[in-house]
C-alpha positions in Angstrom: -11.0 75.8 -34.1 -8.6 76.7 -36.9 -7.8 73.6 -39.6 -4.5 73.4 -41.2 -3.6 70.5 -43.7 -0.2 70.0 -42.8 2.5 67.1 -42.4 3.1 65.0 -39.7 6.5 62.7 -39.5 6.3 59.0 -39.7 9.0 56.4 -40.7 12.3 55.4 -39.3 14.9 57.6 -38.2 17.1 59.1 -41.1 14.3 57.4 -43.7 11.0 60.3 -42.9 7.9 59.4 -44.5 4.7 62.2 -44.0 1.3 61.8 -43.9 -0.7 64.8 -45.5 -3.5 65.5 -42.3 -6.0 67.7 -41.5 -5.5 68.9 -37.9 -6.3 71.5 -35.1 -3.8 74.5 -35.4 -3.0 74.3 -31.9 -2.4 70.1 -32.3 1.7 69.3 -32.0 3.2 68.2 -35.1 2.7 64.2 -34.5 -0.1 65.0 -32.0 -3.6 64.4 -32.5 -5.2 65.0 -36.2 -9.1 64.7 -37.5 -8.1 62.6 -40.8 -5.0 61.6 -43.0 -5.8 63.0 -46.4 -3.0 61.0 -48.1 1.0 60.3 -48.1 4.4 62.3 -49.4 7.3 60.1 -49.6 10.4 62.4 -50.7 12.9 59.3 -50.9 11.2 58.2 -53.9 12.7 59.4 -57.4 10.7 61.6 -58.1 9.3 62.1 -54.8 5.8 60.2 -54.6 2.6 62.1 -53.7 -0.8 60.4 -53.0 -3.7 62.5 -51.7 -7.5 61.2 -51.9 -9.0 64.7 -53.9 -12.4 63.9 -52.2 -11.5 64.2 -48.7 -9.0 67.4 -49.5 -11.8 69.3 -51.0 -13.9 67.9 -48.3 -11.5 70.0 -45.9 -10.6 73.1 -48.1 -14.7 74.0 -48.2 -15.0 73.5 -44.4 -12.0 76.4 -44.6 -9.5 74.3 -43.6 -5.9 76.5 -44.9 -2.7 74.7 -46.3 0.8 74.8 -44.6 3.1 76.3 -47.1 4.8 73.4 -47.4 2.0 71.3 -47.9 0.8 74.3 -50.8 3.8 74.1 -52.5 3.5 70.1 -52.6 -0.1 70.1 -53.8 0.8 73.0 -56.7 3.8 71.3 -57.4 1.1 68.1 -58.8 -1.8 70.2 -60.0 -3.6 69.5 -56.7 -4.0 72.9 -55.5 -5.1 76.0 -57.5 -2.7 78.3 -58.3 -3.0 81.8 -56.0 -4.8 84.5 -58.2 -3.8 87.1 -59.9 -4.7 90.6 -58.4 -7.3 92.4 -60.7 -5.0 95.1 -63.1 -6.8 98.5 -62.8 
């Protein structure tokens, strides 16, 4: 079973709200998920980002793998280390 930390949709129509999840790669978007791992709310000014550290690292050591979207998000706050380098030869 493959773990992505991805978005699903929550929130009125027009007014979208996400929950950052962990969830089964094959899971639909708002289907089934194994944990919330915090909230993105991009109507706020500037766009609000909670996400409980503990439980992501919990999750990125089991091997769980970032959307891009969700990367981008997370290095956009410092939550997520930045890809490295490839060694110069």
């Amino acid at each position: 079973m493959a773990v992505r930390i991805r978005l699903t949709r929550m929130g009125a129509k027009k007014k979208p709200m996400y929950r950052i999840v962990a969830a089964d790669s094959q899971a639909p978007r708002d289907g089934s998920f194994l944990e919330i791992l915090g909230t993105y709310d991009p109507h706020q000014n500037p766009a609000q980002i909670n996400v409980k550290a503990d439980l992501l690292n919990k999750w990125v050591a089991a091997g769980a793998q970032p959307t891009d979207t969700v990367g981008s998000l997370l290095k956009s706050r410092g939550l997520w280390p930045q890809a490295e380098a490839p060694a110069a030869s």
